[in-house]
N, C-alpha and C positions, 0 to 999 in steps of 0.2 A: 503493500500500500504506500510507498515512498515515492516520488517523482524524482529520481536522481540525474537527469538529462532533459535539457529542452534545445530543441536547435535556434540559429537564430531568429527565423520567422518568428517562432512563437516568443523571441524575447521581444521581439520589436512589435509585436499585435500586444501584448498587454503592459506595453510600456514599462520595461522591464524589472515586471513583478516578481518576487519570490518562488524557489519553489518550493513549497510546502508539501507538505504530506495530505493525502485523503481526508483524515481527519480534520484538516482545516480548510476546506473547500468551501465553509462557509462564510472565510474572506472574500473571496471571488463571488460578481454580481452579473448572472445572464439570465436571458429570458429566452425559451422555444419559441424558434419563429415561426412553426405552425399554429400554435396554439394559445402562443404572445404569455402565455403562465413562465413568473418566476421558477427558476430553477432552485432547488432546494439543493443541497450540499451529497445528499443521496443518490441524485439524480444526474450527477456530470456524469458525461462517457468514462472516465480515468475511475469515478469511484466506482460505477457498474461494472466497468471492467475486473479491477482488481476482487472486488466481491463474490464476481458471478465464475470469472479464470476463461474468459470468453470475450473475444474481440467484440467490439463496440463500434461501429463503423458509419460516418458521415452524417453525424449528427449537426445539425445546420440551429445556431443561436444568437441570437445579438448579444452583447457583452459589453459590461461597461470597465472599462478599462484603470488603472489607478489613478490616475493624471482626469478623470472625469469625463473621458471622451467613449466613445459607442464605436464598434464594429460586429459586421458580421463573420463570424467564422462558421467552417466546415470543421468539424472537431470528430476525431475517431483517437481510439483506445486500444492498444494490444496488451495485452497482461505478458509478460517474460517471466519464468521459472530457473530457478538454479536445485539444483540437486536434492536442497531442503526445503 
């Protein structure tokens, strides 16, 4: 449940925000752009991913960025496995 890599797109889409762990997901502020509903901390692809051990793939949200600013991303999730 660690985010130990981002590349640099995604430092420069969230204005180069921390990376946190799953559990604090409820730093980060997006809403589903189908359904314009806040996203709940439960509910990013990265926490489903790690949860569920099953990729998460192109999930489309608006996001409000640290600095106050809005984008839309495509956000997918692979969960990685080490031996333990």
């Amino acid at each position: 449940g660690r985010v130990i890599y981002a590349n640099k797109a995604a430092e420069n889409i969230w204005s180069q925000a921390p990376l946190v762990a799953v559990d604090e997901y409820h730093r980060y502020k997006a809403w589903d752009y189908e359904s314009g509903n806040l996203i709940g901390p439960e509910d990013w692809p990265a926490v489903k991913a790690a949860k569920s051990g099953r990729p998460v793939l192109d999930h489309l949200m608006k996001i409000e960025r640290f600095d106050g600013e809005t984008r839309f991303v495509l956000m997918s999730a692979i969960p990685l496995f080490d031996e333990n």
